[in-house]
C-alpha positions in Angstrom: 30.8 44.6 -1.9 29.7 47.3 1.3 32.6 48.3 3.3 31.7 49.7 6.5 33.3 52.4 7.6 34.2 54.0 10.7 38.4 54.4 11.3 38.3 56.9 8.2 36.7 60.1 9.8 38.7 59.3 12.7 42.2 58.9 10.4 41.5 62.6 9.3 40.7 64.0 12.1 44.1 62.5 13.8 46.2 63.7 10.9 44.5 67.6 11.3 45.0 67.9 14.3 48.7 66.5 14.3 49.6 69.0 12.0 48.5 71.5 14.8 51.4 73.3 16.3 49.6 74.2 19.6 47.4 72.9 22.1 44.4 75.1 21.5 41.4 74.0 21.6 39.4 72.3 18.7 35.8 73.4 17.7 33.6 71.2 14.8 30.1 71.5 13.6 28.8 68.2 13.0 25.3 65.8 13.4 27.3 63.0 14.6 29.9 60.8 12.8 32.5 63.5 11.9 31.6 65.0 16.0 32.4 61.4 17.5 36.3 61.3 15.4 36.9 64.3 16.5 36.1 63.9 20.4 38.2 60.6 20.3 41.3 61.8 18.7 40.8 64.8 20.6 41.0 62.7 24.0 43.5 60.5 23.1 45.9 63.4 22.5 44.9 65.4 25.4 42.9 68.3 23.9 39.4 69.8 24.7 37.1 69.2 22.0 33.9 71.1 21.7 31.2 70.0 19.2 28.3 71.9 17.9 25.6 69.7 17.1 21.9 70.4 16.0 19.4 69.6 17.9 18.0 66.9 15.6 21.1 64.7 15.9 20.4 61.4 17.4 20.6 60.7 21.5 22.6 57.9 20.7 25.5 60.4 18.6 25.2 62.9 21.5 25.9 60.6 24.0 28.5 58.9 22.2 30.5 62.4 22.0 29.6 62.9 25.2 31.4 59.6 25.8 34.7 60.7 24.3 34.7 63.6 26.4 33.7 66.4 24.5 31.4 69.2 25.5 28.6 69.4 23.3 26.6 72.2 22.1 23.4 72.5 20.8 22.3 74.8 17.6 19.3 74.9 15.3 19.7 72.1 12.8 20.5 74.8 9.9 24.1 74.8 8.5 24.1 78.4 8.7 23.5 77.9 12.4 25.9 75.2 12.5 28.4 77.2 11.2 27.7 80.7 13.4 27.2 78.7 16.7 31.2 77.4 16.0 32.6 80.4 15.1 31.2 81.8 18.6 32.5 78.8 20.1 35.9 79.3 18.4 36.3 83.2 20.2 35.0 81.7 23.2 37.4 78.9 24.5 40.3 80.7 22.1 40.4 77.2 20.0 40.8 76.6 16.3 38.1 74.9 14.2 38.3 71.4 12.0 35.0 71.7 9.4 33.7 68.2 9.0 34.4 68.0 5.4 36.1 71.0 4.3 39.4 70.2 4.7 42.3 68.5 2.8 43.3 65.8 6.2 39.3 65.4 6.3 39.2 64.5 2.8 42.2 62.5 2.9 41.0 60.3 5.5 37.8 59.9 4.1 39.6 58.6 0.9 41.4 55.6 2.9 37.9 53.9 3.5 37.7 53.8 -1.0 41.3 52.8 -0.8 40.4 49.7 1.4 37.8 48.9 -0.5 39.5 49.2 -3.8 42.5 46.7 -2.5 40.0 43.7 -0.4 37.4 44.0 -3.5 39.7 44.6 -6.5 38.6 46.3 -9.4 35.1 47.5 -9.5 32.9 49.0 -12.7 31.4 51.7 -9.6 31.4 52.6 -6.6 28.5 54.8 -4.7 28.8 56.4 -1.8 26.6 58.7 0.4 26.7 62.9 0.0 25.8 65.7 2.6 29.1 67.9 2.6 30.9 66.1 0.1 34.2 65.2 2.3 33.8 61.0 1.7 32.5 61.9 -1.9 35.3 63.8 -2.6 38.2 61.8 -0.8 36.4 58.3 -2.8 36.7 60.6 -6.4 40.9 61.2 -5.8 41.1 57.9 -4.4 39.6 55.9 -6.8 41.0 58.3 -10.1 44.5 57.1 -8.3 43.8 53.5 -7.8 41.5 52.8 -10.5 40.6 55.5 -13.7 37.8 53.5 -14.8 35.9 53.4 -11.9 32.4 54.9 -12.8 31.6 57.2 -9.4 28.1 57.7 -8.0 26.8 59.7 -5.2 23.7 59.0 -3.7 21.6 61.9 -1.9 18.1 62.4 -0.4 15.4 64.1 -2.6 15.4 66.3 0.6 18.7 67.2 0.5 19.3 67.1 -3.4 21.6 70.0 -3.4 25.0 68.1 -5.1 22.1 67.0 -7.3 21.1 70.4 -8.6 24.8 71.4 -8.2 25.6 68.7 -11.1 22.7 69.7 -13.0 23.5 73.1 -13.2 27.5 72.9 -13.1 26.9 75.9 -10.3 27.1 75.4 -6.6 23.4 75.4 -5.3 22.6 75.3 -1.0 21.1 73.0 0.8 17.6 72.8 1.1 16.0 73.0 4.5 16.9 69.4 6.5 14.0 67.3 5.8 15.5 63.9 5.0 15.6 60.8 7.9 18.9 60.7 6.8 20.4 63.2 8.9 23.7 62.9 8.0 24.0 64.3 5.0 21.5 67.9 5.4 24.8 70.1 5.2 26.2 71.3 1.8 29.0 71.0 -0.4 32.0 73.0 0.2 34.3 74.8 -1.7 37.1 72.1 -1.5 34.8 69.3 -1.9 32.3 71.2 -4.3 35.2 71.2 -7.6 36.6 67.5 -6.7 32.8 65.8 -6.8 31.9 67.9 -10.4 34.7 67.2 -11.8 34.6 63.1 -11.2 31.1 62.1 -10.4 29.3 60.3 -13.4 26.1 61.1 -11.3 24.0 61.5 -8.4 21.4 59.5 -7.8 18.5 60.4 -5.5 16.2 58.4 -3.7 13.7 59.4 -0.6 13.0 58.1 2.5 11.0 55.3 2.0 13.9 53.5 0.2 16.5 54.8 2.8 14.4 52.7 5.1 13.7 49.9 3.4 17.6 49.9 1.9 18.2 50.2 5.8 16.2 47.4 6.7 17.3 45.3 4.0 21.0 45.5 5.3 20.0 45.3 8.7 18.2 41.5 7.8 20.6 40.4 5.2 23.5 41.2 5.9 23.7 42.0 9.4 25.1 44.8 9.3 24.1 48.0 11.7 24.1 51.1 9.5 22.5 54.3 9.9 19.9 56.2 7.6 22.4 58.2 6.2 24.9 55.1 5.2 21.8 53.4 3.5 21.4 55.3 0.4 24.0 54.0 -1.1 22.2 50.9 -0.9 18.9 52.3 -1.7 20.0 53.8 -4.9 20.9 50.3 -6.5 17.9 49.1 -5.7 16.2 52.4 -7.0 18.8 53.1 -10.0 19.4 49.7 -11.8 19.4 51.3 -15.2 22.2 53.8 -14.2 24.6 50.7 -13.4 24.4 49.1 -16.8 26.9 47.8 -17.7 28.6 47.2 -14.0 28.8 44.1 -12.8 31.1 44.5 -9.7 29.5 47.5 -7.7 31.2 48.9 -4.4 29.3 50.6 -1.7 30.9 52.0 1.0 28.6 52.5 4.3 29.1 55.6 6.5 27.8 55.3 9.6 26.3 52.8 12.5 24.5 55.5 14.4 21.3 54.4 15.6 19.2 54.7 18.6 18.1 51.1 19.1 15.0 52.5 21.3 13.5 54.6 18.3 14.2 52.8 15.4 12.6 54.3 12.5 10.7 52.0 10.6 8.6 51.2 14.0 
């Protein structure tokens, strides 16, 4: 089963920024998916949103930002940069800053997409999903420990961005590597809300490089016709990768995180 996903980064960023008490305006860091939620629910409730992104996010996630409305910014794609260039933004235009994944309404709303998937698939022996800064991780572990205990939960991660990887190993929060991966998604690391949630559920993560993100892209692409982005592929490619960690399940759920792709560059050409 793959559920695509899309209305779940959007769902949390409508609930954060309903809880808001003023009309200040709202700052995020993000490559792209997390950056285009926030721009829309910004617009729709008549706020200025301005977006850090690096500059190795796709034209096709700037321009859909730009789209929404938001004023974009450009920073080094380093998540310390990330994280400076907001907090300048933040003193700047007096606003308030929504992290893309490190936050309970960002969690929460990335839990709805495992919800959804729980309740159209039924039960399911696993269910993977991608990790960068651990906020759909994290929502899919309370989901899922909610809906269904014996859910088995994977993560699956770049071996150039195997930080929750080496995090699990070592049972100690490690930092991201330098962003290397095609899958650009998912080059930021965990948090310290997201960081306990994912060790204390995860059965594993499973790594896989860029090769298989491709081909797992391109398999989807072909098969099932289904636009998805690097980053929402190695879910995907660690099945095909991983077999041996999913004995035992029969009825595996994937959930796909992202559509992003610049149709002019795509990246097995």
């Amino acid at each position: 089963n793959l559920q695509k996903v899309g209305a779940f980064k959007f769902r949390g960023a409508t609930n954060a920024l309903l809880k808001r008490r003023d009309d200040r305006p709202v700052v995020t860091h993000s490559s792209g998916n997390h950056a285009q939620a926030v721009a829309l629910a910004a617009r729709q409730m008549g706020r200025q949103a301005h977006i850090v992104m690096p500059t190795t996010a796709p034209a096709v996630k700037r321009a859909a930002v730009l789209g929404y409305g938001a004023r974009v910014i450009p920073c080094e794609p380093t998540l310390e940069a990330r994280e400076t260039t907001a907090a300048r933004v933040v003193a700047e235009v007096d606003g308030f800053l929504l992290p893309p994944y490190d936050h309970p309404h960002i969690i929460a709303g990335a839990g709805t997409a495992a919800l959804e998937l729980l309740e159209q698939a039924g039960p399911l022996d696993a269910i993977i999903a991608p990790i960068g800064g651990g906020g759909l991780m994290a929502g899919t572990c309370i989901a899922a420990a909610g809906r269904s205990p014996s859910t088995r939960l994977f993560a699956s991660e770049p071996t150039l961005a195997d930080d929750a990887f080496r995090s699990l190993q070592t049972g100690v929060l490690q930092p991201p590597a330098p962003p290397a991966s095609v899958a650009d998604g998912l080059l930021t690391g965990l948090g310290d809300l997201t960081w306990p949630i994912v060790r204390d559920h995860l059965h594993a993560v499973l790594l896989v490089d860029d090769d298989a993100i491709l081909s797992a892209m391109r398999l989807v692409w072909e098969r099932a016709k289904i636009v998805i982005e690097p980053s929402a592929a190695v879910g995907v490619a660690a099945v095909m990768c991983h077999a041996e960690q999913l004995n035992g399940c029969s009825r595996v759920g994937i959930i796909l995180s992202g559509g992003n792709v610049d149709l002019d560059t795509l990246p097995w050409l």
